[in-house]
N, C-alpha and C positions, 0 to 999 in steps of 0.2 A: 430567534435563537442564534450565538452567534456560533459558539462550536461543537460542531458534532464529531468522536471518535469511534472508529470503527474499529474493532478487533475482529478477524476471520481467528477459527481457534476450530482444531481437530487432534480430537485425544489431548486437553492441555489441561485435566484435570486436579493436576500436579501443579505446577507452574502457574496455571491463571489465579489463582488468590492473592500473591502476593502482586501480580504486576496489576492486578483493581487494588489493592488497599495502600500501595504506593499511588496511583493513579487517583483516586480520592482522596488523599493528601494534601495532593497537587492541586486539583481543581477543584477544594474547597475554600482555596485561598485566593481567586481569580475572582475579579468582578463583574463578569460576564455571565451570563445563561449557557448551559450544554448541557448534553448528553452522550452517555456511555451506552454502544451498542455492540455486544460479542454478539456474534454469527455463529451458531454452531453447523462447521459443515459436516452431520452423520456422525460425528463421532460413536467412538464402539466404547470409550469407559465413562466415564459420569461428569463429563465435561457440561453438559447442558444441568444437569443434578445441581450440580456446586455453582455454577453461575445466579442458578437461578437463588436459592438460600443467599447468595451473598448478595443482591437485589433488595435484601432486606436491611442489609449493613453501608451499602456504598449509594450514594444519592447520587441521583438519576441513569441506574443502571438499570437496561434493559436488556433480555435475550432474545433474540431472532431464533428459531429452535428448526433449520432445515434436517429434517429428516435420514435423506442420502447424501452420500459424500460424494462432492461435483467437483471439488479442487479449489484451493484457494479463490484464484479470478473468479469464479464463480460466486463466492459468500460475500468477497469484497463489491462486489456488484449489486447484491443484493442490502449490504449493509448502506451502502452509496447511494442506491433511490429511494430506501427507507429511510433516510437522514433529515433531517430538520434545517439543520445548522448553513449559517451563510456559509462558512469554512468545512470540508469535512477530508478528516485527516484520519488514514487508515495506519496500525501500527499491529507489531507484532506481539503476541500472545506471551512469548517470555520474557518483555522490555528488553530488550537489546539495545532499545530506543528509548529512553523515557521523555512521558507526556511533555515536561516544564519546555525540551524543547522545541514545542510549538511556538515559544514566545521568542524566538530568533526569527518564524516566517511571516510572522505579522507585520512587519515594514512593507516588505516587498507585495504582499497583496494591495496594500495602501498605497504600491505605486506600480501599480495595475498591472501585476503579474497572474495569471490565470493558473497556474501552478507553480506549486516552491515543494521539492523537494531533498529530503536529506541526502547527503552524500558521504562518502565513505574517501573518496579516493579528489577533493578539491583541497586547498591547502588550509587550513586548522580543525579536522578532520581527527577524531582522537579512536582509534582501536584499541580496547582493552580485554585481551594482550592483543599485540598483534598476529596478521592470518600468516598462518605459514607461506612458507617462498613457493608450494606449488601450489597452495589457494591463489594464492597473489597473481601466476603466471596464470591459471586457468583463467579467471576474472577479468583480469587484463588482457588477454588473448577474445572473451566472446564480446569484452567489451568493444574491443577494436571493430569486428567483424557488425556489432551493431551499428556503430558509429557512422561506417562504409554505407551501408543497408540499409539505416533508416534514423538517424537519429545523430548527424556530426556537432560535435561541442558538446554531448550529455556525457559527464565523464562515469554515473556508477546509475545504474538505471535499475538496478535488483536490489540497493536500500529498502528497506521493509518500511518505512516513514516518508509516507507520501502525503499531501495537501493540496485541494481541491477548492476551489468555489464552486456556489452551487450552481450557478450554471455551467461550467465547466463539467462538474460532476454529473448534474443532467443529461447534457448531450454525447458525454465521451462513453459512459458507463452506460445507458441506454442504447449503442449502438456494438460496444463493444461485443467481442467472440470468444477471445481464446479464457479457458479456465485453466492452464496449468503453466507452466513454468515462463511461458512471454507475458502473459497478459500485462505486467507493468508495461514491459515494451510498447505492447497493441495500444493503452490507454495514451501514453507519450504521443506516438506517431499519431493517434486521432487529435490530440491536444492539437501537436501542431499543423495538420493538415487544417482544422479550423482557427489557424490563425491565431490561438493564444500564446501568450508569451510563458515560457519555464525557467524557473530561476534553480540551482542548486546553493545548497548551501551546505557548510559543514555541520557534522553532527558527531556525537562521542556514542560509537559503539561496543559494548560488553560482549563479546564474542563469545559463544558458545564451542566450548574447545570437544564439545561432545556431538555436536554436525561432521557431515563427512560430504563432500560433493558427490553424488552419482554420477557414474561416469554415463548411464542410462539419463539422468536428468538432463546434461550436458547436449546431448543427442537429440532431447525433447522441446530443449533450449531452440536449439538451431533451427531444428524441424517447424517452430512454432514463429523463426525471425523469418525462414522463406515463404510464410505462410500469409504473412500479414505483407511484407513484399510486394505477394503476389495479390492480395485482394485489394491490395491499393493502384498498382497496374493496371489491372483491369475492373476497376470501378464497384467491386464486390460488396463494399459502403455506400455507394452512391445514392440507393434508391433509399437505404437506411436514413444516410444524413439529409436527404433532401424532407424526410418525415419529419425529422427532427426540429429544420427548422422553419416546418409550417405546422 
């Protein structure tokens, strides 16, 4: 199989229909094998109810049905080592991102990139609308601080449109930790700790003018870059990665 998408989706009972029947659109016009896997992490309204009915509508859609809600990193992890796909590419539940553009990172794995992800903030990058001047400042501001800390040249590393191989997706996500607001970060820094190469690319995002940053989120943000920091200083991985590659 060559591609696998992974949806994490909590409470998107509302929303997830149209971003599968846009999403079945798309890759039913692809000449390739995949597969569709929404995560449900616990949701509390009928987010797992309606995926699954629509499993009957959208070809080769599956649900993953976790029980309690663990946090994003957490369902993307699980949709990650249940995956099939040589490629597996996790995307957001309200298309912010839509599927087609997967077929902009398909070059770059064909010239041996272990991860290509979307970007927001590299140059032909389309925001529709764009984020306000204090979105823009917050973003830019933890982006800096990641950059310093763990991650120099990654210019938007909270893009919801990420891309994996599978062995890449094997070893990063099978060692990974964090489930809430770094875990993109945690998966990045194990990316490159093993040596794979990360390509950014632009992408045209739909912005949801109805998100608000937490200023709590921001705090969990941080808390979660000095975290991973810190397990990579003192070898906190170590015994993990050396599992992983025997």
């Amino acid at each position: 199989m060559y591609l696998s998408v992974i949806i994490p989706a909590y409470n998107e009972a509302e929303r997830i229909p149209k971003t599968l029947l846009a999403m079945d659109a798309y890759l039913s016009t692809v000449n390739y094998p995949y597969e569709i896997l929404v995560v449900n992490d616990g949701s509390r309204d009928s987010t797992a109810e309606v995926v699954a009915k629509m499993a009957k509508v959208v070809k080769n859609l599956k649900l993953i049905d976790v029980k309690q809600n663990h946090g994003k990193g957490s369902v993307v992890r699980v949709g990650m080592l249940a995956a099939k796909g040589d490629i597996r590419l996790f995307m957001d539940a309200d298309n912010s991102t839509s599927v087609d553009q997967v077929a902009a990172m398909a070059p770059f794995f064909k010239e041996g990139y272990g991860v290509v992800i979307g970007s927001r903030a590299v140059p032909g990058a389309k925001l529709e609308p764009p984020e306000s001047w204090y979105r823009r400042l917050i973003g830019k501001t933890l982006n800096l601080i990641v950059q310093v800390v763990l991650l120099p040249g990654i210019h938007d590393t909270q893009c919801g449109f990420k891309a994996y191989t599978a062995e890449v997706a094997e070893k990063v996500f099978d060692v990974a930790r964090i489930s809430t607001w770094g875990f993109d970060v945690e998966t990045l820094a194990l990316a490159k700790k093993f040596d794979y190469a990360i390509k950014e690319v632009p992408v045209r995002w739909v912005n949801d003018t109805r998100s608000h940053v937490k200023f709590s989120g921001g705090l969990q943000f941080l808390r979660d870059i000095v975290k991973i920091r810190w397990w990579l200083w003192v070898g906190a991985y170590k015994t993990l990665i050396t599992e992983v590659f025997h």
